[in-house]
C-alpha positions in Angstrom: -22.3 14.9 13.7 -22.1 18.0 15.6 -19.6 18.0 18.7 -20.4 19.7 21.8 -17.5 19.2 23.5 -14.4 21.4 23.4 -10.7 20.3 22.0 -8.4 19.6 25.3 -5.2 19.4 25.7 -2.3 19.5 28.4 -1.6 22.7 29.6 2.0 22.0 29.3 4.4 20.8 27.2 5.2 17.4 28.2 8.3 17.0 25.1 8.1 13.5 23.8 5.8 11.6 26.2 2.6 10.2 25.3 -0.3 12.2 27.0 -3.2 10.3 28.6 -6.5 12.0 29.5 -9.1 10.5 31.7 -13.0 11.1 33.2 -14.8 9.5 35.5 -18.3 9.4 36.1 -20.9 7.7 38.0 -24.1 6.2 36.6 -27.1 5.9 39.0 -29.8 4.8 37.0 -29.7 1.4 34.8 -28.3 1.5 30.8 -30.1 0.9 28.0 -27.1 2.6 25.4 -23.9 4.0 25.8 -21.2 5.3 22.8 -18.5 6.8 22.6 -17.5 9.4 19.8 -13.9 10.3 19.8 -11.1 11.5 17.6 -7.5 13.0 18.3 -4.5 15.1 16.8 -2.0 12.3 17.2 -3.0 8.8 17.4 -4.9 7.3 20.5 -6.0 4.1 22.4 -9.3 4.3 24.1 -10.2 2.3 27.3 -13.0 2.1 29.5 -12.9 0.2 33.0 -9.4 -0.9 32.2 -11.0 -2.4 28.8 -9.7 -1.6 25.6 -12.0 -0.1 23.3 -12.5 -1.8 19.9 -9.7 -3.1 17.6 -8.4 0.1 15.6 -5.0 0.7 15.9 -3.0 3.8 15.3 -6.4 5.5 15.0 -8.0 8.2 13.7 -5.6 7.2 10.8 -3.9 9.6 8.9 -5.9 12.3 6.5 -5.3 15.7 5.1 -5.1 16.8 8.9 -5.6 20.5 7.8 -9.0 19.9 5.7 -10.3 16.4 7.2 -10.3 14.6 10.2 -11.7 11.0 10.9 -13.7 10.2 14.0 -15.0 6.6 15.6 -17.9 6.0 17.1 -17.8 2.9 19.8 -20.5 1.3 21.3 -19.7 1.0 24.8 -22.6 -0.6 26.8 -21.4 -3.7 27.7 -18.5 -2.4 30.0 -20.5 0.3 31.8 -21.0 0.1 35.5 -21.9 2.0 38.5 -18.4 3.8 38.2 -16.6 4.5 35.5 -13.3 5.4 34.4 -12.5 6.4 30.5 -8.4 6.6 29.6 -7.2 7.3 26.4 -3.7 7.6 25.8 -2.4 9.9 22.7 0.6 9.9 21.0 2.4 12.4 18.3 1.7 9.5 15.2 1.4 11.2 11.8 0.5 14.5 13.1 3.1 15.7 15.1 6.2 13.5 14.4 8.9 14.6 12.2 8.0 14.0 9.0 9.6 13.6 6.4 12.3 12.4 8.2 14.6 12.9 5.6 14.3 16.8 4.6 13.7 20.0 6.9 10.8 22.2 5.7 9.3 24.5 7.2 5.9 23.0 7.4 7.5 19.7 9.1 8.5 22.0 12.1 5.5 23.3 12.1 3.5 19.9 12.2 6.0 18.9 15.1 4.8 21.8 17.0 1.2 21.1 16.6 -0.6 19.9 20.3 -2.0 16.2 20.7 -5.0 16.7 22.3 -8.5 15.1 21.7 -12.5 15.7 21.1 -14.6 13.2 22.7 -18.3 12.9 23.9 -20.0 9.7 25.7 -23.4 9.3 25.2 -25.5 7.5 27.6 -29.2 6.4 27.3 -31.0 5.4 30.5 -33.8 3.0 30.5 -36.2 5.3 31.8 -35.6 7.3 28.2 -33.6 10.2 29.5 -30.4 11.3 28.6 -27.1 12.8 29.4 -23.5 13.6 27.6 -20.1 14.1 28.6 -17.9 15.8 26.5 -14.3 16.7 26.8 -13.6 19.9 28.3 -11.6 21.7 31.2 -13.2 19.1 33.5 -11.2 16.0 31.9 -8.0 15.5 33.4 -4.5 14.8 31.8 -0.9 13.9 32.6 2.3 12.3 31.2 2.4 8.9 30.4 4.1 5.7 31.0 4.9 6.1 27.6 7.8 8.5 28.0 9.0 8.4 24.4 7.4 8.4 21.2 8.0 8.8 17.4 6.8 7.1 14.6 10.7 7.1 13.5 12.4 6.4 16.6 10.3 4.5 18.1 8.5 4.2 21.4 10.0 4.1 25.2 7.9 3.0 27.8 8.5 2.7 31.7 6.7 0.3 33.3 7.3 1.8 36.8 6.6 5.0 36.4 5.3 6.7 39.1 2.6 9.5 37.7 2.4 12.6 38.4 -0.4 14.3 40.0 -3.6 14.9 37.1 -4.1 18.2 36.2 -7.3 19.6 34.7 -7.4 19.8 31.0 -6.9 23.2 29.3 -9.4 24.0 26.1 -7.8 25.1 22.7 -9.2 26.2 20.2 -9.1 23.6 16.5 -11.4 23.5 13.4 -14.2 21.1 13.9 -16.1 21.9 10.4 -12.9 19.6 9.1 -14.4 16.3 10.9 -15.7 13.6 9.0 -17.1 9.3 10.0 -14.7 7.0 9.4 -14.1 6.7 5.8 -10.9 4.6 5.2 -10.7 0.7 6.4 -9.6 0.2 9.8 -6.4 -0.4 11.1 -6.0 -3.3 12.4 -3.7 -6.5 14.1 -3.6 -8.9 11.7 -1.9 -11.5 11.9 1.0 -12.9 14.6 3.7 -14.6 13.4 6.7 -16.6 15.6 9.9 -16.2 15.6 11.6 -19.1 13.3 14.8 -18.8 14.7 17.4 -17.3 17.5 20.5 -16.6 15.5 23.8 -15.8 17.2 25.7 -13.6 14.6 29.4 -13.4 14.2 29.7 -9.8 15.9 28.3 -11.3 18.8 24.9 -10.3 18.5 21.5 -12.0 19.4 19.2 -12.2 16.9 15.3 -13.2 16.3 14.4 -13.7 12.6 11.0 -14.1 12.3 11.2 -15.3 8.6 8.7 -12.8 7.1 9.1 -9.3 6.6 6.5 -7.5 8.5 5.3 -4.0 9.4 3.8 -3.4 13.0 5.3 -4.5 15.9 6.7 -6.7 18.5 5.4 -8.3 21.3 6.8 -9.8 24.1 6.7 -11.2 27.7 9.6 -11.4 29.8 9.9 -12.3 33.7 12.1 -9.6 34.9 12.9 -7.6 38.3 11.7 -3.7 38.7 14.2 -1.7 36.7 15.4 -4.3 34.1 16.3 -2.8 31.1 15.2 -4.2 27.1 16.4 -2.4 24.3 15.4 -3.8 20.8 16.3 -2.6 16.9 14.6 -3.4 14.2 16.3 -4.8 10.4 15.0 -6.0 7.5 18.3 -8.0 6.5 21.4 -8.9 7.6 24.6 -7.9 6.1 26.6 -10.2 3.8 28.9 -11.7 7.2 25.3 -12.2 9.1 25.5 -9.7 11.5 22.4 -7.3 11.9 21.9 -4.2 9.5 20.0 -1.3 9.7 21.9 1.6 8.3 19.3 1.9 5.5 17.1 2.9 8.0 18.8 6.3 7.7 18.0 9.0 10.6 14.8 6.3 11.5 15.8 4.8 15.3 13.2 2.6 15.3 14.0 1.2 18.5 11.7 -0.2 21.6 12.9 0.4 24.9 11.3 -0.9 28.1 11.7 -0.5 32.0 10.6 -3.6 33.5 8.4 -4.2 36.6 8.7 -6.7 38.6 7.6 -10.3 37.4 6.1 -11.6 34.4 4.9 -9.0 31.8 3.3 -9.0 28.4 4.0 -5.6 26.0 4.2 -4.1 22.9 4.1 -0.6 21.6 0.9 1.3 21.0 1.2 4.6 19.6 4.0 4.0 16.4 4.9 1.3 14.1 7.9 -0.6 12.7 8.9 -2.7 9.4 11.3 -5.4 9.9 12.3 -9.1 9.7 15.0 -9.2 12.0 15.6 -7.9 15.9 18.6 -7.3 18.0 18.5 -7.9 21.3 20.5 -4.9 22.5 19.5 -5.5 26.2 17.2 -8.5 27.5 17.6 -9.4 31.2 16.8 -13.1 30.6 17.4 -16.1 28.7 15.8 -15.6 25.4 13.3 -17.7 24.2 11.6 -18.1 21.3 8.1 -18.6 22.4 8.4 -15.5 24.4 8.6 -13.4 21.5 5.9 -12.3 18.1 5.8 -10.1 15.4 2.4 -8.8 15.4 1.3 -7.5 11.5 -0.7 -4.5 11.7 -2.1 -3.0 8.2 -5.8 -1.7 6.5 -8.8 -4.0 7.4 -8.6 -5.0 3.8 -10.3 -8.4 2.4 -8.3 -10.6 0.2 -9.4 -11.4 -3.1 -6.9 -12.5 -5.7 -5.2 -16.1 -5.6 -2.3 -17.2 -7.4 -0.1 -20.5 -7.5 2.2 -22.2 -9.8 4.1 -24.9 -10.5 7.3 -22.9 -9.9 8.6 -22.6 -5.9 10.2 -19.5 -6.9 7.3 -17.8 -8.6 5.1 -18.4 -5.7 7.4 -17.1 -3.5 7.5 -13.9 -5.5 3.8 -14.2 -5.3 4.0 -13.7 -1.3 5.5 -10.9 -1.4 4.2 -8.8 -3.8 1.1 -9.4 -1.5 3.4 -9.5 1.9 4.3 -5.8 0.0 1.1 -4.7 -0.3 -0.1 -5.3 3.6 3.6 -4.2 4.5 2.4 -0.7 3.2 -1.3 -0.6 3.3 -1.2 0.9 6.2 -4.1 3.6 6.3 -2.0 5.2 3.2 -0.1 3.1 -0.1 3.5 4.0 1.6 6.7 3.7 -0.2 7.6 1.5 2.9 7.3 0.9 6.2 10.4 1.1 8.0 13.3 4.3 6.9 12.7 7.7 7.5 10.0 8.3 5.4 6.6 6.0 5.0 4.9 8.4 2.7 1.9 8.0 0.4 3.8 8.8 -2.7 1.7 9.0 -5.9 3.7 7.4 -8.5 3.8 4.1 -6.4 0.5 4.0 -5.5 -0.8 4.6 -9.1 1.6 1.9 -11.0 0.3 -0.9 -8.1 -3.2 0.4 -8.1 -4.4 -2.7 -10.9 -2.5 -5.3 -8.8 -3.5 -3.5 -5.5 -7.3 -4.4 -6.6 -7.2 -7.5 -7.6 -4.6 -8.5 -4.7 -7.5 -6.9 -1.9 -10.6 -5.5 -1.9 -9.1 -1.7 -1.2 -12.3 0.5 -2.6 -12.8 1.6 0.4 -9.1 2.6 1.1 -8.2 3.9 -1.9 -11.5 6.2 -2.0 -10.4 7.6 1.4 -7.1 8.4 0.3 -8.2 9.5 -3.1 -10.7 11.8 -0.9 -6.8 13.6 0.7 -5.5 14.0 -2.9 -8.9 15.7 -3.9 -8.1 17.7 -0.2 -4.4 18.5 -1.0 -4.7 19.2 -4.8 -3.2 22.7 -5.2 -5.7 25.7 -6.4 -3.9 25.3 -9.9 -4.4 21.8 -10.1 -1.2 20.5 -9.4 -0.5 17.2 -7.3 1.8 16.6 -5.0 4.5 13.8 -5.3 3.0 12.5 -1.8 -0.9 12.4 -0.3 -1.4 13.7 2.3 1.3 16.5 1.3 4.0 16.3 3.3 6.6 17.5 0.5 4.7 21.4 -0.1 6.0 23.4 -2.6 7.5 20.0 -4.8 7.0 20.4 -8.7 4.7 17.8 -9.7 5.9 15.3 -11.7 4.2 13.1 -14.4 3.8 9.5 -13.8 2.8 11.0 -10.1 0.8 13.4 -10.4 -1.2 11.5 -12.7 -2.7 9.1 -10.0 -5.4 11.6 -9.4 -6.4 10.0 -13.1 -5.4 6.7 -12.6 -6.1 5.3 -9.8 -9.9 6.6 -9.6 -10.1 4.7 -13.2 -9.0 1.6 -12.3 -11.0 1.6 -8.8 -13.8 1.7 -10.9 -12.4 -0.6 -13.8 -12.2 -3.2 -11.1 -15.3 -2.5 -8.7 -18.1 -0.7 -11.0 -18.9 1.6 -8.5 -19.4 5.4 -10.5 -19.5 6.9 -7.5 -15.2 7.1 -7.4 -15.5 8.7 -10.8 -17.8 11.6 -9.5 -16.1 12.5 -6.4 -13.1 12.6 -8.3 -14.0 14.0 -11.8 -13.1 17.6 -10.8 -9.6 16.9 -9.5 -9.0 14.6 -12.4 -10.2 17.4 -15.1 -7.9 19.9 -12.8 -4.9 18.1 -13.0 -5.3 17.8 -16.8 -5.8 20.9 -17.0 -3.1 22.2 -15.4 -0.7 20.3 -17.7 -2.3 22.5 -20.1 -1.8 25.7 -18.6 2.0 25.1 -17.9 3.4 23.3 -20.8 5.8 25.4 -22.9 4.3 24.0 -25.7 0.9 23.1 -26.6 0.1 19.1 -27.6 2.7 17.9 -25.2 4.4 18.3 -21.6 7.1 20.7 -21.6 9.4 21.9 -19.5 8.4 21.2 -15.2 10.8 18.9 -13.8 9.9 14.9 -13.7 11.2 11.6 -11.8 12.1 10.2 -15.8 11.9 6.8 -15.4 13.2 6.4 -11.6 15.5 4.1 -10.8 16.0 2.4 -14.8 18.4 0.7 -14.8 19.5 2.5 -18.1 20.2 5.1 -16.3 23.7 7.2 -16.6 26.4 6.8 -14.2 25.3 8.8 -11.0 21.6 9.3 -11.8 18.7 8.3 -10.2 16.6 8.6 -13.6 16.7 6.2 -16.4 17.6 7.1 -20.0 14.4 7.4 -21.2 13.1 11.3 -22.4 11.6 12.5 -19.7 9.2 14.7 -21.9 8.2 11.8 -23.7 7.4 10.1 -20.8 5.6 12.9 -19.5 3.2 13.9 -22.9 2.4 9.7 -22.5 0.9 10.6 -19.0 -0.5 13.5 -20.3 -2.3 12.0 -23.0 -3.2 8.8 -20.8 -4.5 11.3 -18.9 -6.7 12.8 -21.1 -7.8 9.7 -22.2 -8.9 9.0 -18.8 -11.0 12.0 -17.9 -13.1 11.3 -21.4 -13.8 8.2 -20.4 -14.5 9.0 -16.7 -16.7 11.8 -18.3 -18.6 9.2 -20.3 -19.3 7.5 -17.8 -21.0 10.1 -16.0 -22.7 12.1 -19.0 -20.7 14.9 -19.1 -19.4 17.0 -21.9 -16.0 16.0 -23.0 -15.6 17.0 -26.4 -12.8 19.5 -25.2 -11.0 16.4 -23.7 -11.5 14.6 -26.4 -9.8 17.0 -29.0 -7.3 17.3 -26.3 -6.8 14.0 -26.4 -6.2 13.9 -30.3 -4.1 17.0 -29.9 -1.4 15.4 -27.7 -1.6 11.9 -29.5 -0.8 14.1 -33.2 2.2 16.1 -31.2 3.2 12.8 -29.4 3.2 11.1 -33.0 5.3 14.0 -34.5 7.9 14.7 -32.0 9.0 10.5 -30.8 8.3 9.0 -34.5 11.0 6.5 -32.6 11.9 4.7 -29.4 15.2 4.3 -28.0 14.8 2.7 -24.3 12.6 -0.4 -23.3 10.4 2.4 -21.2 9.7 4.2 -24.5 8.7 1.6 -25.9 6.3 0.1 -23.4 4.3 3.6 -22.3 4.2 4.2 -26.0 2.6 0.6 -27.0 0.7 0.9 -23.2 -0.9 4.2 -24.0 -2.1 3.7 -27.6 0.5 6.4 -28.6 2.4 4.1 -31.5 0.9 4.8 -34.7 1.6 1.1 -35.5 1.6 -0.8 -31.8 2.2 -4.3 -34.0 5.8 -3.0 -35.3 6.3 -1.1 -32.1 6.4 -4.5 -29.9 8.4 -6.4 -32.3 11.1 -3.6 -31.8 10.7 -4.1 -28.3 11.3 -7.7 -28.3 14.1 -7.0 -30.5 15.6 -4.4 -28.3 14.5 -6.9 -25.4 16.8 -9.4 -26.4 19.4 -6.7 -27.6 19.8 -6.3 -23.6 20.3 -10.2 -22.9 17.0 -10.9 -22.0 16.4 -9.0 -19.1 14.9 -5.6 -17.7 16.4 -2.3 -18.4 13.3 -0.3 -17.0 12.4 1.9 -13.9 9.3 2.7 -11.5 7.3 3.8 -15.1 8.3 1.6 -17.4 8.3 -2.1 -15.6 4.1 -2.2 -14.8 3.9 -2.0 -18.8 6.8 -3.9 -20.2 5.0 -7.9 -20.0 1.9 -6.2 -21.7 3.1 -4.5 -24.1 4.7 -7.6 -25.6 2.1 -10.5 -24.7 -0.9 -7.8 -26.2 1.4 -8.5 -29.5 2.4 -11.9 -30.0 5.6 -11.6 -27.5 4.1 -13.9 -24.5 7.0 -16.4 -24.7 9.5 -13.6 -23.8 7.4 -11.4 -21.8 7.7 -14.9 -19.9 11.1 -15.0 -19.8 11.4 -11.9 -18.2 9.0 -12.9 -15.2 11.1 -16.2 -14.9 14.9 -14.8 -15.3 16.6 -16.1 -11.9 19.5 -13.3 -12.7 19.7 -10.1 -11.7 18.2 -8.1 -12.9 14.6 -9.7 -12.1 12.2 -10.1 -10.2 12.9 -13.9 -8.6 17.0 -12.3 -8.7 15.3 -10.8 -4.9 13.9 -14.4 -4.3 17.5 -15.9 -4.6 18.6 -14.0 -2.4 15.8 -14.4 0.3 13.7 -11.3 -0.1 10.3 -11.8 1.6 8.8 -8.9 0.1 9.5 -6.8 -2.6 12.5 -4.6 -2.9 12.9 -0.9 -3.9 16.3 -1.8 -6.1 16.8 -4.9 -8.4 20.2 -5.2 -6.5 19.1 -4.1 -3.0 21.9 -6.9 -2.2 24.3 -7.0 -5.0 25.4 -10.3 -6.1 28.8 -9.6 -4.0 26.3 -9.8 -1.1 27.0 -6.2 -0.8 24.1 -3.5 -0.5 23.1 -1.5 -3.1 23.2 1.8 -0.7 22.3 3.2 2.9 20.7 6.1 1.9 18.0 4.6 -0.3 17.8 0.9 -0.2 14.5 -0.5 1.1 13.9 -3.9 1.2 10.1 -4.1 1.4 9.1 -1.2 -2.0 5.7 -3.0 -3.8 6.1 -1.0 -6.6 7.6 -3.6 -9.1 5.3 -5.9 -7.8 2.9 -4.3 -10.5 4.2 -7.4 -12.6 1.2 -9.5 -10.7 -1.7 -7.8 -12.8 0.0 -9.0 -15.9 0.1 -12.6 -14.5 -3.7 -11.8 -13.4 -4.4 -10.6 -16.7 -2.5 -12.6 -19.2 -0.5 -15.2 -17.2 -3.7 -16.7 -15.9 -6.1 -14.6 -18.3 -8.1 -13.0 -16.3 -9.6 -9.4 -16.8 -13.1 -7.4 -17.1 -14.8 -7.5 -20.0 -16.9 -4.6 -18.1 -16.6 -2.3 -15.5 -17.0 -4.6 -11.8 -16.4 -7.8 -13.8 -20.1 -7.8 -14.9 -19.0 -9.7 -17.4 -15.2 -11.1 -17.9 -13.1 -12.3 -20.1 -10.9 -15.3 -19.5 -8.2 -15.6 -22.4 -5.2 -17.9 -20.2 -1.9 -18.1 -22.3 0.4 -21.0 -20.7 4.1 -21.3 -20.5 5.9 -24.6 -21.4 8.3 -23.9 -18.7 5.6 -24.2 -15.9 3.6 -27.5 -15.3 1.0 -25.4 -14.2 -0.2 -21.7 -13.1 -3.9 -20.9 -11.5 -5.6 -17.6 -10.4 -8.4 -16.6 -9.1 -10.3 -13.2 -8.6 -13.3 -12.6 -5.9 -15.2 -9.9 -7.7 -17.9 -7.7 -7.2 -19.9 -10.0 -8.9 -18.6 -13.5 -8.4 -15.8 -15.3 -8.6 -13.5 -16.1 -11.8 -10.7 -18.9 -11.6 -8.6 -20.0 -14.1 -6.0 -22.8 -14.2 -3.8 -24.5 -17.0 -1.6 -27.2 -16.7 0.5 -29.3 -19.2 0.0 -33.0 -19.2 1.9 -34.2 -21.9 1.4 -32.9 -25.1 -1.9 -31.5 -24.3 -2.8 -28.5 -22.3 -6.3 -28.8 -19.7 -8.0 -25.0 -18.4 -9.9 -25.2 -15.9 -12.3 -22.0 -16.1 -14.8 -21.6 -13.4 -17.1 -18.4 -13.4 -20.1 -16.9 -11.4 -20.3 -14.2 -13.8 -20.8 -14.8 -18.2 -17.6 -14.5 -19.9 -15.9 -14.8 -23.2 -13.4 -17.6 -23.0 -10.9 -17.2 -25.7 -8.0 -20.5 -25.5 -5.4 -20.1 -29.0 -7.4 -17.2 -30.2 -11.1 -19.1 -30.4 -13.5 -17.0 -28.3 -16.6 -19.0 -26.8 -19.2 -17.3 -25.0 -19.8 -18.7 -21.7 -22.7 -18.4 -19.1 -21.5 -18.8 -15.2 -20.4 -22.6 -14.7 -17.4 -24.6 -14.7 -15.5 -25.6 -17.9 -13.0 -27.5 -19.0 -11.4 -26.8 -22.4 -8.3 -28.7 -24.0 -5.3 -27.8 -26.4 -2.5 -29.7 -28.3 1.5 -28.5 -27.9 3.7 -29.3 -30.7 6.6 -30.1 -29.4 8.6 -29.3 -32.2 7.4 -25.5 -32.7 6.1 -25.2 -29.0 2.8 -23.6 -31.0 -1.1 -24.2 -29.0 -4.1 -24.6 -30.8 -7.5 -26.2 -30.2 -8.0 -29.8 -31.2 -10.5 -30.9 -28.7 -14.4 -29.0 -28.0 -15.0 -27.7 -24.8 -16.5 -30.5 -21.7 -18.8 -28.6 -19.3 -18.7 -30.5 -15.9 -21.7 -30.0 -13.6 -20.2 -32.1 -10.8 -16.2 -32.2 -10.5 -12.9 -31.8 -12.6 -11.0 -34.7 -13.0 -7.9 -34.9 -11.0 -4.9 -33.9 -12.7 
């Protein structure tokens, strides 16, 4: 679309209010169409008539600002009359708050010194077939806000009795519009309102509201008050081991609402930031406090859901909420790190070990195509990728493992979805990042030298480190040569000529070979099964299960090693222990978090110690999806789902039960249809239950039977005495109903 309208902005600097800009017109001739087209540097809310304008929050979203800009387009006929008024309030947001919050650089200042302003133009189509526009320029008008505060750190401050000053006429600036682009990503929206589930009194003396869920958006409330009342509310995510409220591991992040009351009864919330919590403290409230007056409203990507999972286990299920609690926590436009510290940015290495789990959780194409669209925008001319899209950290050395989600998530978008298209808007930043390895490795066949994130927060790692023990240059030529791997296929895909990828490819598997003929850390093991890089996988995972229970039975990886660990031993023959590790109640687990009430997932295995200490303040978040990766393996293997082809044209359902559940089920809406798979134990005998719209190969103790789309049920015998599976009774196809188990 081509803009005729100008850029405005206020011609001052109004600090940290939020702006609003406003136009009125008359129409004297009846409507047939009206629209709105409309985008801002900051974040806005749109009203016409004193109606708010559609449902996006937090819009245009957030984008390579620099190189791509989102606009909307509203239709706006039913609220048009004979006068009208259009507002549009504009806060800093993403593009002009002080990100990273955590680290001065000299682009962050420059960012925070950026103008809000916005680009508008209202259409209107008379019934008598003419037509006029109004687009922004000097004639729009703008002022301060009752918003008097805002930050998407600190928070938002608004004064309901403010008294605003006089409007003064917009001034013009001067801002790229070849950089704007239609909506691409999924809308932001309100999603879901939960209440508070209790008003706790802590020992300090504090008034609390937990809301029982960890959340990230915002809270509303209403509140009967006199003109000049005073609330003040923080937000937590836990409270420390006496009870009391805790948000020190918020770090410099105030995340705080504060509100000037009117007089008389009053319904808010903010508009222009966003929080992540669980818990609120009542700093000031000028009345009773009541429950009902009081919700957390969820705010994340438009996203669909698609995957279902349940079990026999409370605890497993409860670890099942979160990892998807995790996912909307920080699905937010861009896959954050989290919602609620400092920093809420999209950092690659996150975003590429949760990508499997992230698409079979939700329908994210479209988000993940939008952001993968920033990376393409924010790849540097050598190829390199930043440790965060859109780039907020300039100038960081890329690191493998992150870096290499230009690679992997575009392949497993497609993996999931079938849709090529993701593979050829991203095939030349894939091929560039590869290729950049290339160019800057001190030694051909692998990754050497560069600096990497190791394993990130292994929990092999030495005293004082961050990293695990695992080589970090072996985890990096495993990227490297995953990698590779990934751009033949991608280029197979599309008919292109990747013979120099594929001898790449063999290159780096030889050196890989050559320089690690042996593993020494659970990580090592797992990218080096995961990858295809083990010259014999079979000996490699019994090593792994050796080492495995070498360590008691429990985790000793990081951010790169736990997505692969469960695979790497159910893919050969370890299921039984790769289920021990998803069911180990003790730290370190994943249901250690559950036990100790975690409602989504955490960044540390011991975010609360089992002291009831914390693990930190100065990197400790409590809602961190990464090492919820562990739900594509219970997807996958668990409940034995996975494509047989690209878009699950066809699947393959191969479920591998557990004695110590009764009973698991999952279920994946796909492109195609859907797939369900459920096992339970019923004495010595084990029932699936497989029910698919697409043709599959069902494989139950290692027989494979080729299926067309229908229900099934198959059966197996356990022997108790060697707790071995295998098939004693043929396959019963059911047109009508299961039998109730």
């Amino acid at each position: 679309m081509e803009f005729t309208g100008k850029w405005i902005k206020s011609p001052q600097d109004h600090g940290h209010a939020a702006l609003e800009f406003q136009r009125e017109w008359k129409t004297k001739k009846k409507i047939l169409h009206a629209s709105l087209v409309i985008t801002a540097l900051g974040v806005y809310e749109a009203s016409i008539n004193g109606k708010r304008i559609g449902d996006y929050v937090l819009a245009p979203g957030w984008t390579a600002y620099e190189k791509r800009l989102q606009y909307q387009q509203y239709d706006i006929t039913p609220w048009i009359s004979a006068e009208n008024q259009l507002s549009v309030t504009v806060g800093k947001g993403w593009f002009s708050s002080r990100m990273p919050g955590f680290m001065d650089l000299p682009d962050k200042k420059e960012r925070m010194g950026r103008p809000n302003g916005i680009l508008a133009e209202i259409a209107l189509e008379y019934e008598d077939g003419s037509k006029e526009k109004i687009a922004t320029d000097e004639s729009w008008l703008c002022r301060e806000s009752a918003i008097r505060w805002n930050d998407l750190y600190d928070g938002e401050t608004y004064d309901a009795t403010y008294e605003p000053e006089e409007w003064q006429n917009a001034r013009a600036f001067s801002w790229p519009k070849d950089i704007l682009i239609p909506q691409e990503g999924e809308e932001i929206r309100e999603k879901e309102r939960i209440a508070v589930q209790e008003v706790l009194h802590t020992p300090a003396g504090e008034t609390v509201l937990d809301f029982g869920q960890e959340v990230t958006g915002y809270v509303e409330f209403t509140v009967d008050a006199c003109k000049g009342d005073r609330i003040r509310l923080l937000h937590g995510e836990v409270l420390d081991q006496e009870g009391n409220f805790y948000n020190a591991n918020y770090r410099s992040a105030k995340s705080e609402i504060n509100y000037i009351c009117k007089a008389g009864l009053q319904t808010w919330h903010p508009v222009v930031t966003f929080y992540g919590f669980r818990y609120i403290k009542l700093e000031e409230f000028p009345e009773e406090v009541r429950a009902d007056r009081f919700s957390a409203i969820a705010v994340y990507s438009d996203i669909r859901q698609t995957g279902y999972l349940s079990s026999s286990c409370q605890k497993l299920n409860q670890l099942f909420s979160n990892v998807f609690w995790g996912q909307k926590g920080n699905f937010l436009d861009v896959p954050t790190d989290c919602p609620q510290r400092d920093e809420r940015l999209g950092w690659t290495g996150d975003a590429q070990v949760f990508v499997k789990t992230a698409s079979y959780n939700y329908d994210v194409e479209r988000f993940f195509r939008k952001w993968l669209h920033d990376m393409a925008a924010d790849q540097q001319e050598n190829g390199a990728i930043g440790m965060v899209i859109p780039d907020y950290l300039r100038g960081a050395v890329p690191s493998a493992a992150w870096g290499d989600a230009v690679t992997i998530c575009p392949w497993q978008i497609y993996e999931t979805y079938g849709n090529r298209e993701v593979l050829q808007e991203q095939f030349p930043s894939m091929k560039k990042w590869v290729d950049y390895i290339t160019d800057t490795t001190t030694r051909p066949g692998c990754w050497c030298g560069g600096e990497h994130f190791g394993d990130w927060l292994g929990l092999d790692a030495p005293q004082g480190s961050y990293k695990g023990s695992s080589r970090e240059e072996l985890i990096a030529t495993a990227f490297y040569a995953y990698s590779a791997s990934l751009v033949v296929k991608a280029g197979e895909v599309l008919g292109e000529d990747v013979d120099e990828y594929r001898m790449l490819h063999k290159q780096i598997v030889k050196a890989f070979r050559e320089m690690y003929p042996q593993y020494h850390t659970q990580t090592e093991y797992a990218v080096a099964i995961q990858f295809e890089l083990a010259e014999d996988p079979q000996k490699a995972a019994d090593e792994l299960a050796e080492l495995v229970k070498k360590d008691g039975l429990q985790l000793r990886t990081g951010f790169v090693g736990t997505p692969y660990i469960l695979h790497s031993l159910s893919r050969y023959g370890h299921t039984e222990l790769a289920y021990s590790l998803l069911l180990r109640e003790e730290y370190p687990s994943w249901l250690y978090p559950v036990s100790k009430g975690a409602t989504t997932i955490w960044e540390h295995w011991d975010g609360i110690m089992e002291n009831g200490e914390f693990w930190s303040e100065d990197m400790n978040s409590f809602n961190h999806y990464s090492y919820g990766a562990v739900l594509d393996w219970v997807y996958e293997e668990a409940a034995g789902i996975r494509p047989a082809q690209p878009g699950f044209t066809k699947a393959r359902i191969a479920p591998k039960p557990d004695q110590r559940l009764d009973w698991l089920e999952g279920s994946l809406d796909t492109r195609n249809g859907r797939i369900s798979s459920r096992w339970i134990h019923t004495g010595n005998r084990i029932r699936y239950e497989i029910e698919t719209e697409v043709p599959a190969t069902v494989v139950i103790d290692g027989k494979e039977k080729e299926v067309d789309p229908g229900r099934y049920t198959f059966w197996s015998s356990v022997t108790e005495t060697s707790g071995l599976r295998f098939l004693e009774v043929q396959d019963e196809k059911e047109e009508d109903k299961y039998e109730t188990v």
